[in-house]
C-alpha positions as CSV (number, residue, x, y, z in Angstrom):
1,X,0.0,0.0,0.0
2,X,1.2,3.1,-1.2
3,X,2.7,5.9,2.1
4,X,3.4,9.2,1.8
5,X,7.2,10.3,3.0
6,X,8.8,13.4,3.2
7,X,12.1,13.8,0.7
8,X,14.5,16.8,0.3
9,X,13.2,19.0,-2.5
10,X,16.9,18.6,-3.9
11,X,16.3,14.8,-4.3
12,X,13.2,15.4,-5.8
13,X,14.6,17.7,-8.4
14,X,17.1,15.0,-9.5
15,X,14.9,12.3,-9.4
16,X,12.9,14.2,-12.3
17,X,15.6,14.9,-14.1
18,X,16.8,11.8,-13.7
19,X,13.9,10.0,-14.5
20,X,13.0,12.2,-18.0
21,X,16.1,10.3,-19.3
22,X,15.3,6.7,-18.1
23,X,11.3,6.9,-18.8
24,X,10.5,6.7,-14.7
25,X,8.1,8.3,-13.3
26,X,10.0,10.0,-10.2
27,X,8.3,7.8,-7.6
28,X,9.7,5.0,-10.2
29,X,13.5,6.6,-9.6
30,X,13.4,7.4,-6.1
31,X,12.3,3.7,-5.7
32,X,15.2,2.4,-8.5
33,X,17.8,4.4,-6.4
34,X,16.3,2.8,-2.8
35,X,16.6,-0.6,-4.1
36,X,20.4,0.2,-5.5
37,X,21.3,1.5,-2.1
38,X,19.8,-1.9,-0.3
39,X,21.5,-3.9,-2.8
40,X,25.0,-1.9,-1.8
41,X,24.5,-2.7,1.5
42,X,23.8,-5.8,1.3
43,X,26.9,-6.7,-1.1
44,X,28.8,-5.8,1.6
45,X,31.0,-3.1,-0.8
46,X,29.6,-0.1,1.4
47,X,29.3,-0.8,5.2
48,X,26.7,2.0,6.5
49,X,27.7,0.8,9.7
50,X,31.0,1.4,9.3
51,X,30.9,4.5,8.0
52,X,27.9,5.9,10.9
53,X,30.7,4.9,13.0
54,X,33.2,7.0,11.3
55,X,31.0,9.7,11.2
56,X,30.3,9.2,15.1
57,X,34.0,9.4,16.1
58,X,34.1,5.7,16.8
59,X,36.1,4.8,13.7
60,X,39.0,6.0,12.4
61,X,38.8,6.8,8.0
62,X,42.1,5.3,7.6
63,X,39.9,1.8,8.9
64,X,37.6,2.6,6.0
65,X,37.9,1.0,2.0
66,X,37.9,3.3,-0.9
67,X,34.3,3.5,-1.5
68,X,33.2,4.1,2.0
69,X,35.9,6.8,2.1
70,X,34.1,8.1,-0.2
71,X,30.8,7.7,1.1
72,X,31.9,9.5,4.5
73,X,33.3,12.2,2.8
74,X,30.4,12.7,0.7
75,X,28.2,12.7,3.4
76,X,30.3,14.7,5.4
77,X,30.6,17.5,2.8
78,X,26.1,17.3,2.7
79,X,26.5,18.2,6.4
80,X,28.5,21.0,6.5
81,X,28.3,22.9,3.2
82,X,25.4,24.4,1.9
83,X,24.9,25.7,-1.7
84,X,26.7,29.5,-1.3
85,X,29.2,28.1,1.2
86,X,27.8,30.8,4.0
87,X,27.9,28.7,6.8
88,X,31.6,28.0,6.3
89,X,32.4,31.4,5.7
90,X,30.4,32.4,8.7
91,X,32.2,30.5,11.3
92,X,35.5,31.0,9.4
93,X,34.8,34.9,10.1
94,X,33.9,33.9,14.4
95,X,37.5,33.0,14.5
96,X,40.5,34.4,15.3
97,X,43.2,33.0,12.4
98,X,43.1,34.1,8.9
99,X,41.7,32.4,5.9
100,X,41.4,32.4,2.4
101,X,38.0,32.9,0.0
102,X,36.8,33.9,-3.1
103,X,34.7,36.7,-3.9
104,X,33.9,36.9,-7.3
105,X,34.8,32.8,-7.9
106,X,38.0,33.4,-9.5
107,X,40.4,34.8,-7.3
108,X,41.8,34.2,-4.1
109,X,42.0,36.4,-0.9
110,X,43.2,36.3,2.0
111,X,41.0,37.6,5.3
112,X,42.3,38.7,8.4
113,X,40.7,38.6,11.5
């Protein structure tokens, strides 16, 4: 029986898009992409587990493979960094050491404190 979930806009967006070019309709995508990511955990290649614990502090990325290096840092980067970057530049201005940024995209500067 068909259940109504809540998905990130963003997901959404590339479902559609993704789902023009394989003739899916985008609940027929977002399901094709579930059933790929149960598949990956169960072939053992990606171990969520490991890599929650990574991302918890319990694990270390050098005990990770390649892929779920990957993985972590991917979902790391989700976490942290949003589309214009402001959150990083905000807490980079809160502290006291210098860093470096781009303005207009091309160059680099660097910013005092």
């Amino acid at each position: 029986m068909p259940q109504s979930v809540r998905i990130d806009d963003l997901l959404i967006d590339s479902a559609r898009r993704e789902a023009k070019g394989a003739h899916r309709s985008v609940q027929g995508q977002i399901e094709h992409w579930a059933k790929i990511g149960q598949m990956v955990e169960r072939s053992g290649v990606l171990s969520y587990e490991r890599i929650r614990n990574f991302l918890s502090g319990e694990m270390q990325i050098d005990n990770l493979n390649n892929d779920e290096r990957l993985m972590a840092s991917r979902t790391l980067f989700d976490q942290f960094i949003d589309d214009d970057f402001s959150s990083v530049t905000d807490e980079l201005k809160e502290r006291d050491d210098s860093y470096y940024g781009s303005e207009d995209g091309e160059s680099i500067k660097r910013y005092e404190p």
